[in-house]
C-alpha positions as CSV (number, residue, x, y, z in Angstrom):
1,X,-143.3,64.9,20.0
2,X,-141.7,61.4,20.4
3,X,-140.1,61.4,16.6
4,X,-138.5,64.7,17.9
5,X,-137.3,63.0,21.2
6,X,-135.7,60.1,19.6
7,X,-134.0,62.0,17.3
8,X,-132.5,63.7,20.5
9,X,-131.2,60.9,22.1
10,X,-129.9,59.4,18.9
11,X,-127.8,62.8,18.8
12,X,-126.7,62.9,21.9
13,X,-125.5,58.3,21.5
14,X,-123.5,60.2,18.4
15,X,-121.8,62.3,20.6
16,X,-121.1,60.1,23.6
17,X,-119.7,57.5,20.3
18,X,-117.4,60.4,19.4
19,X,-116.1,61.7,22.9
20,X,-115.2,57.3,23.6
21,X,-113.1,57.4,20.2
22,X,-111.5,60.5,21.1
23,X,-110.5,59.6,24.6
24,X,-109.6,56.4,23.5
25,X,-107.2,58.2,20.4
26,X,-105.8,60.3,23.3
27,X,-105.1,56.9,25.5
28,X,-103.6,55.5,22.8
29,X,-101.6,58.5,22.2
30,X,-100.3,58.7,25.6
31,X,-100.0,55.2,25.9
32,X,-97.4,55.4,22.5
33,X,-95.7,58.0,24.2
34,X,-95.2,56.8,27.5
35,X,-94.0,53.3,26.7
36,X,-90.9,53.2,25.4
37,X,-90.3,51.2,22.4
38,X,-88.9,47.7,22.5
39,X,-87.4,47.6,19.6
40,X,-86.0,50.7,19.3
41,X,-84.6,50.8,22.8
42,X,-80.5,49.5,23.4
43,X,-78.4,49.1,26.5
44,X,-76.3,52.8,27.5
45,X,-73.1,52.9,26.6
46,X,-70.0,52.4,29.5
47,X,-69.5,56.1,28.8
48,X,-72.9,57.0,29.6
49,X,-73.7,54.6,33.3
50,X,-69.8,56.0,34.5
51,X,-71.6,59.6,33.6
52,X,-74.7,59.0,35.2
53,X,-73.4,57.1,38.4
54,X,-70.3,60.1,38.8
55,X,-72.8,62.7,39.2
56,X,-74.7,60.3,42.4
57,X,-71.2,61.3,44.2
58,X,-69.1,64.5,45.1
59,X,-65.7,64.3,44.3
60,X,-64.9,64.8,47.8
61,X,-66.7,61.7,49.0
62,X,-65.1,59.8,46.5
63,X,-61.7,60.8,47.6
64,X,-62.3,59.6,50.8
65,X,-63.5,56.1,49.5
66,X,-59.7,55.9,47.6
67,X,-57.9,57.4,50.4
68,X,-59.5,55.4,53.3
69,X,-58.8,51.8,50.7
70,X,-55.2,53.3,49.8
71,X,-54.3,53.5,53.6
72,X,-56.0,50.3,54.2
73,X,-53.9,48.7,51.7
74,X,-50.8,50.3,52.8
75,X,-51.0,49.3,56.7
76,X,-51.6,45.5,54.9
77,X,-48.9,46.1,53.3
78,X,-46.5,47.3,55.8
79,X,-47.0,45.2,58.2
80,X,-46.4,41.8,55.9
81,X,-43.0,43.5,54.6
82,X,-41.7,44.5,58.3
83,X,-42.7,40.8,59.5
84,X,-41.0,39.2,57.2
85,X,-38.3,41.4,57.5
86,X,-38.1,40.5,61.3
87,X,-38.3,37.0,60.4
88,X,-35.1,36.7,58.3
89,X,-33.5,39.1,60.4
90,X,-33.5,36.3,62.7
91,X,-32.9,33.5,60.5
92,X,-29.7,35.4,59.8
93,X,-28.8,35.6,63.2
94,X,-28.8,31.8,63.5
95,X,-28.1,30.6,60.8
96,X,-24.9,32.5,61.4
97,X,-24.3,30.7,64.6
98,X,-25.3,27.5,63.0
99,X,-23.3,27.1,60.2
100,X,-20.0,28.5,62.9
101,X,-20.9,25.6,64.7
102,X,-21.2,23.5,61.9
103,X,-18.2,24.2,60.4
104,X,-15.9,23.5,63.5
105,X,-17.8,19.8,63.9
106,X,-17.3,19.1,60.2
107,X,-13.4,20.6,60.0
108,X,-12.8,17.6,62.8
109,X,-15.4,14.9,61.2
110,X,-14.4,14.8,57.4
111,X,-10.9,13.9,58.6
112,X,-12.0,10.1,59.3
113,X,-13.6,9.8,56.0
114,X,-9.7,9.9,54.8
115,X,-6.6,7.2,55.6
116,X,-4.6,8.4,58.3
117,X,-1.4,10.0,57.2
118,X,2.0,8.0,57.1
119,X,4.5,8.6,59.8
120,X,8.1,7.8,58.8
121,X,8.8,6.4,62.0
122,X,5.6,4.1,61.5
123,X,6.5,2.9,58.0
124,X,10.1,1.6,59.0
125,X,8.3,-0.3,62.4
126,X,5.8,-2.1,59.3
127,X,8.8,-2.7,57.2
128,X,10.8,-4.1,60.5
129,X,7.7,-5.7,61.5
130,X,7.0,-7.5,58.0
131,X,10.5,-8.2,57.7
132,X,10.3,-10.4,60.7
133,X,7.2,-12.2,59.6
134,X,9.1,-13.3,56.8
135,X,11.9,-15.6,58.8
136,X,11.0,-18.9,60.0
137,X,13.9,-20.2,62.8
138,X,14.4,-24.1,62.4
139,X,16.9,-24.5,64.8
140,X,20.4,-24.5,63.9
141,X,18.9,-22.4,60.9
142,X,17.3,-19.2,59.9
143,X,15.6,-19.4,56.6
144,X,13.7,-16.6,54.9
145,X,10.6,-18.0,53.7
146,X,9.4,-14.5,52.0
147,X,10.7,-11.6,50.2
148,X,10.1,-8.2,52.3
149,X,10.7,-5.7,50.0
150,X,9.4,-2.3,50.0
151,X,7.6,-3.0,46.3
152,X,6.4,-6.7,47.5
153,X,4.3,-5.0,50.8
154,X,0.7,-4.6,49.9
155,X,-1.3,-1.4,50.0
156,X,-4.6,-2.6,51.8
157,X,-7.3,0.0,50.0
158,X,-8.9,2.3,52.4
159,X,-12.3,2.1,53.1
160,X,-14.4,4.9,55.4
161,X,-16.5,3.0,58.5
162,X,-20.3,3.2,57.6
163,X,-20.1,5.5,61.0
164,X,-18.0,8.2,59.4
165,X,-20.2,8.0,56.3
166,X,-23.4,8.9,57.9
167,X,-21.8,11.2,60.1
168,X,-20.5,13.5,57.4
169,X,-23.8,13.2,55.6
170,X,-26.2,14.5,58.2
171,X,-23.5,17.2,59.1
172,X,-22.7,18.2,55.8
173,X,-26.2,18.7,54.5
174,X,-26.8,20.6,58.1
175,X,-24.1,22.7,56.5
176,X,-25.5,23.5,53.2
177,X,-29.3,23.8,54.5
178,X,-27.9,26.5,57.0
179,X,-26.2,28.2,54.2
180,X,-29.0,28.3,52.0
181,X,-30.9,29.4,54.2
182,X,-28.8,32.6,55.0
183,X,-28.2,33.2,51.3
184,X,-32.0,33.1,50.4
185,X,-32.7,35.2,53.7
186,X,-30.4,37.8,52.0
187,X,-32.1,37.3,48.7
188,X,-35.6,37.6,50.4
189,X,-34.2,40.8,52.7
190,X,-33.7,42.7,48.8
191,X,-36.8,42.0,47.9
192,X,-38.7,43.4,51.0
193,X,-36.8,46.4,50.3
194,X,-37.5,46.7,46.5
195,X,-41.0,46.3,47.7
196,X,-41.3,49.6,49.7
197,X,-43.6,52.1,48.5
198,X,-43.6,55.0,50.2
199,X,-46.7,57.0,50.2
200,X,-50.7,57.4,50.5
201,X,-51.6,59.1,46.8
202,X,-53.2,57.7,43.8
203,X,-50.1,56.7,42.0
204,X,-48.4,55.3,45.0
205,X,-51.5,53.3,45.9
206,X,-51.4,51.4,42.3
207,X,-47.2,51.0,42.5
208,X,-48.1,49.5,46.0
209,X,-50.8,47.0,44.7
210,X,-48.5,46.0,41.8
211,X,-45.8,45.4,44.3
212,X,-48.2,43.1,46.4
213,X,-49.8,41.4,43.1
214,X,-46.3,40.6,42.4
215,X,-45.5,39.0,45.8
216,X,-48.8,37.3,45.7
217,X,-48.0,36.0,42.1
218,X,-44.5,34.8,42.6
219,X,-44.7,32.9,46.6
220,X,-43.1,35.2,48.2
221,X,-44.8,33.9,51.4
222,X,-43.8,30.8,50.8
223,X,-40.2,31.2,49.9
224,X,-40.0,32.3,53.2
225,X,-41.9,29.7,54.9
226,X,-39.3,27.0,53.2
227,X,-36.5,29.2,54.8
228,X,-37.4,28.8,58.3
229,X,-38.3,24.8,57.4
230,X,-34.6,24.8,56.0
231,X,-33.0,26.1,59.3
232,X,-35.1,23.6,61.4
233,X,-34.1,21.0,59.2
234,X,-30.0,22.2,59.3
235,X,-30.9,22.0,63.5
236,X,-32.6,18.3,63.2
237,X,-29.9,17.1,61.3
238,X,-26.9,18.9,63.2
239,X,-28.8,16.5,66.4
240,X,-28.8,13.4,65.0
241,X,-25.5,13.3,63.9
242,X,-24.3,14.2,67.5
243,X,-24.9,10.5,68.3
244,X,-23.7,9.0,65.9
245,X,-19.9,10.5,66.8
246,X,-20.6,9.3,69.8
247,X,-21.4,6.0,69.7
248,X,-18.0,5.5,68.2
249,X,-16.2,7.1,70.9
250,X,-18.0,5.8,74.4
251,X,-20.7,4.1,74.6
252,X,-22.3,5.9,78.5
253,X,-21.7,9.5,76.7
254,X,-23.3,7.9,73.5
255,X,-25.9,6.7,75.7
256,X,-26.4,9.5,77.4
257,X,-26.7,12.0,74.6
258,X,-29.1,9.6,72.4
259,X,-31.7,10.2,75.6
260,X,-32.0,13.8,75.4
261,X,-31.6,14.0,71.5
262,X,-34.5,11.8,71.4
263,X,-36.2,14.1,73.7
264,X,-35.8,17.2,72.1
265,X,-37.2,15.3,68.4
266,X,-40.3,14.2,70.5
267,X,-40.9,17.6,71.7
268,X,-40.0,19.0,68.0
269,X,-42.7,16.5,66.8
270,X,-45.2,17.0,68.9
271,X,-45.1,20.9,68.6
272,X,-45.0,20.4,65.1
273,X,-48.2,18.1,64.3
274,X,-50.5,19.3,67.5
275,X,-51.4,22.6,65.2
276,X,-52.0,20.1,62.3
277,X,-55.0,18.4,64.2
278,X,-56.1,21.0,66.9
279,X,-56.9,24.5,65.4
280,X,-56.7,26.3,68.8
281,X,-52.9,24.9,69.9
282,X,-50.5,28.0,69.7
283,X,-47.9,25.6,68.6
284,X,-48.0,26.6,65.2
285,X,-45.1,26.9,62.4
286,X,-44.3,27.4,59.5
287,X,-43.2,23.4,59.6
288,X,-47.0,22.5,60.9
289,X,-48.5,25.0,58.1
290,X,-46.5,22.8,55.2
291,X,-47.9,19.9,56.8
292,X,-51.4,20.6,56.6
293,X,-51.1,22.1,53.0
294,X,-49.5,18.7,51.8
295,X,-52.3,16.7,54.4
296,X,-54.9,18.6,53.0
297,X,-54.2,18.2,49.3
298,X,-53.6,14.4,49.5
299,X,-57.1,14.0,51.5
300,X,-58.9,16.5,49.4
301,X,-57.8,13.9,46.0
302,X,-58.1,10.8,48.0
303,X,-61.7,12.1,49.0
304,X,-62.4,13.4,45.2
305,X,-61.6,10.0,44.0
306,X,-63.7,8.3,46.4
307,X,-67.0,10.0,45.8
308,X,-66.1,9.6,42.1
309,X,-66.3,5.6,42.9
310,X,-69.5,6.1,45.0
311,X,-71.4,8.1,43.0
312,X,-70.7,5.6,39.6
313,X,-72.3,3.5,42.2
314,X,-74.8,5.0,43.3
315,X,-75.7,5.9,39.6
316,X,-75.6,2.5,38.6
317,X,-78.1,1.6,41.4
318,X,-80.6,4.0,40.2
319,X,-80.6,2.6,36.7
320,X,-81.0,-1.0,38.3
321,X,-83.5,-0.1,41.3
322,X,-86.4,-2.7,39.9
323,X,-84.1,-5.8,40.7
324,X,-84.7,-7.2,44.4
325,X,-81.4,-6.8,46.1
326,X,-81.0,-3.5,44.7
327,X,-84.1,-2.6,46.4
328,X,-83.1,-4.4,49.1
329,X,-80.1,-2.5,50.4
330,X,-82.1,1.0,48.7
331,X,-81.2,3.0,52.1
332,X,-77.7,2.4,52.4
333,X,-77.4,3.1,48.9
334,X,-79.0,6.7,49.5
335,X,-76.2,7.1,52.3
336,X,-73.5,6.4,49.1
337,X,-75.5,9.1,46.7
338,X,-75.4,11.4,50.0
339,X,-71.9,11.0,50.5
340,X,-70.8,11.0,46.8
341,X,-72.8,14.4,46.7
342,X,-71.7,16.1,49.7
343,X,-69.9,19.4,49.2
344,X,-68.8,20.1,52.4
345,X,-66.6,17.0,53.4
346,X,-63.2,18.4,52.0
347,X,-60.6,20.0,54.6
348,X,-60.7,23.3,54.8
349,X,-57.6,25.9,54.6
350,X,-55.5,26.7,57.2
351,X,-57.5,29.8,57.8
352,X,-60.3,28.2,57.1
353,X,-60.6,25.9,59.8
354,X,-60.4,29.0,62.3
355,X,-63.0,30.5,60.9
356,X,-65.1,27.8,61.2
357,X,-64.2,27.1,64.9
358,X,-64.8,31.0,65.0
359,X,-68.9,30.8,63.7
360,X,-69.2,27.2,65.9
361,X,-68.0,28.9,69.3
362,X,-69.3,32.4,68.5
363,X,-71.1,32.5,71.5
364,X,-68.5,31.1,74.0
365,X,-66.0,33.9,72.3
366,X,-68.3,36.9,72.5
367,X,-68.5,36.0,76.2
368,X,-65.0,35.6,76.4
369,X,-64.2,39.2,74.7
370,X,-66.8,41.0,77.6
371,X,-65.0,39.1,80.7
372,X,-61.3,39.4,79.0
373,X,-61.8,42.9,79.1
374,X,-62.5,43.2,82.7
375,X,-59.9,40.3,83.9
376,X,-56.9,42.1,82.4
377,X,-57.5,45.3,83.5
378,X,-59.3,44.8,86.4
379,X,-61.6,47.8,85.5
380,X,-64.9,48.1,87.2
381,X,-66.4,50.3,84.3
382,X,-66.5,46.6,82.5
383,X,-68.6,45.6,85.4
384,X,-71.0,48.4,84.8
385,X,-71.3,48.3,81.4
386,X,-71.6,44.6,81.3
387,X,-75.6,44.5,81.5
388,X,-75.9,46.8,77.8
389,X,-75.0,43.8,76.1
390,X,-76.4,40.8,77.3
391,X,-78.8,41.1,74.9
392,X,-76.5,40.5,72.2
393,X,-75.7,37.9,74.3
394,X,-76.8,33.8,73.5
395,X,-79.2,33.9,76.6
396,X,-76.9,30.8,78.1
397,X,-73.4,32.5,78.1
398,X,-74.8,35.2,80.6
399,X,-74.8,32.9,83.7
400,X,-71.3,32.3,82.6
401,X,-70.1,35.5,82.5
402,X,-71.0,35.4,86.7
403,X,-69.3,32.2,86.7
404,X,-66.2,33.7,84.4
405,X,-65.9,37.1,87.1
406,X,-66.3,35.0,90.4
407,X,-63.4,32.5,89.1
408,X,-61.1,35.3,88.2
409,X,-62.0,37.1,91.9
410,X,-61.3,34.2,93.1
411,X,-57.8,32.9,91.7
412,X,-56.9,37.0,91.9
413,X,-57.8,38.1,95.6
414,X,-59.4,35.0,97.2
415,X,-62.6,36.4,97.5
């Protein structure tokens, strides 16, 4: 009874043995067939991802995408062409004016750069007068001590006053910057109009943003920024030669004029450099926007070259840290690795720097936008609808939006 026992469980250990191997041959099967094979396996071709991501989309939501980016593109586009199309429009205009101007001041200033013309009755007073100089009267005789011959009277060479020189530079070069400003401006005029791509399709979507790489690529922008420096610089010049003439003439007109001539250049000057320093003055140019490209530049390389210095410093400190005055000054020379390593020292661009006074005053602006709204139209619906966003509000610039309403009640019906 127990031999026939054990020989049942030892069958029925044989068959638990052979249902383990077989589940684990069918693991391992699935296993093989599940995992993909490593070696085997390669990356899809370009062909294959653009078929499997074109069926995610419809072709109708994909014609929406390039139509909505086309038009995008295109109202860029217009708008940069029909500005600067304004701009030398006007250019044109005055610098028309200018160089009319220009010209009648030069027709009457070139003339003293030359020897004033000979007058017969002028030479025969000099040949009377030099004929007279050479008598000497020792009474009872008249003896002629020189010979006063037409051939033997000396030519003195003419030489232009210093006045007339620097007169006739500044107006001369007035002259040609006016010109070549109105000749570029023309230039500039047949471009914008080669440039025009009419249109919203496919193919007049990719003429367009070959047109516009093309502007981008050859300074367009910038051509016409140097015109309308060109024509300020034809004005500046034009104004400082007016004193100059005048000084020469009468000295209370000379005076006089020099007053408000330096007035206007200080004016000129300050509207010019207040954008340079101060992001939010509305002075701006393109004068003050070549300013601050040049200032930026030259700080940007003297500021390169400067953390160059201070970090072979500060690198050389590190390698020498064990001697005592090294140690010593350890601190400050952390400050110099700090510095020499600081990314975010440079000057920023020209739109740059808004957009950083943008993200510093963010709050003061959002506030700004709610209480603008209501101030210029002197809607109440503002009023009402003011409360659904003070959430997005900073909780600070809330009071001030009170404070904003009361002062514009206040300066609009005294109340």
């Amino acid at each position: 009874m127990a031999s026939s026992d054990s020989h049942a469980s030892s069958k029925i250990m044989l068959q638990g043995e052979a249902e383990e191997r077989n589940t684990t041959h069918i693991d391992e099967k699935d296993n093989s067939e599940t995992e993909p094979d490593i070696m085997t396996w390669s990356f899809p071709s370009p062909e294959a991802i653009r078929e499997e991501l074109s069926k995610e989309f419809t072709t109708e939501q994909k014609e929406k995408v390039w139509s909505e980016a086309a038009e995008a593109v295109k109202a860029s586009y217009d708008q940069l062409l029909g500005r600067w199309k304004e701009e030398m429009d006007s250019l044109l205009i005055y610098a028309g004016v200018s160089s009319a101007v220009l010209t009648a001041f030069n027709v009457e200033s070139y003339h003293l750069l030359q020897p004033e013309p000979t007058d017969p009755t002028l030479a025969v007073l000099k040949q009377i007068s030099a004929q007279l100089n050479g008598y000497t009267f020792t009474p009872p005789f008249l003896n002629a001590t020189s010979s006063t011959g037409p051939g033997h009277l000396a030519e003195i060479p003419f030489q232009a006053p210093a006045s007339a020189v620097w007169l006739n530079s500044l107006w001369f070069s007035s002259l040609v910057f006016s010109f070549a400003s109105a000749l570029l401006a023309l230039f500039v005029k047949q471009w914008i109009y080669e440039a025009l791509v009419p249109g919203t399709s496919r193919e007049s979507a990719r003429l367009r943003q070959y047109r516009f790489d093309g502007l981008l690529k050859w300074r367009v922008g910038r051509v016409v920024v140097v015109l309308l420096i060109l024509l300020q610089l034809a004005s500046v010049l034009f104004l400082a030669g007016l004193p100059v003439l005048l000084w020469t003439l009468h000295n209370t007109v000379a005076a006089i004029t020099s007053i408000l001539v330096a007035l206007v250049f200080t004016f000129v000057i300050g509207f010019t450099l207040l954008p340079v320093f101060k992001s939010d003055c509305s002075y701006r140019s393109p004068a003050s926007f070549a300013i601050y490209a040049v200032l930026r530049v030259a700080r940007n390389e003297v500021l390169r070259m400067i953390r160059g210095v201070c970090k072979v410093i500060y690198l050389w400190s590190m390698r020498w840290d064990s001697e005592a005055l090294i140690h010593a000054y350890r601190a400050q020379f952390v400050r110099l690795g700090d510095f020499a390593y600081d990314a975010y020292g440079s000057m920023p661009t020209w739109r740059g720097r808004d957009q950083n006074d943008i993200y510093r005053y963010h709050g003061d602006l959002s506030r700004a936008v709610v209480t603008t709204a209501y101030s210029t139209t002197a809607d109440k619906k503002f009023l009402a609808s003011m409360s659904v966003i003070f959430s997005d509000l900073p909780p600070e610039q809330v009071p001030k939006c009170f404070r904003d309403i009361l002062n514009f009640m206040e300066a609009e019906w005294h109340h």
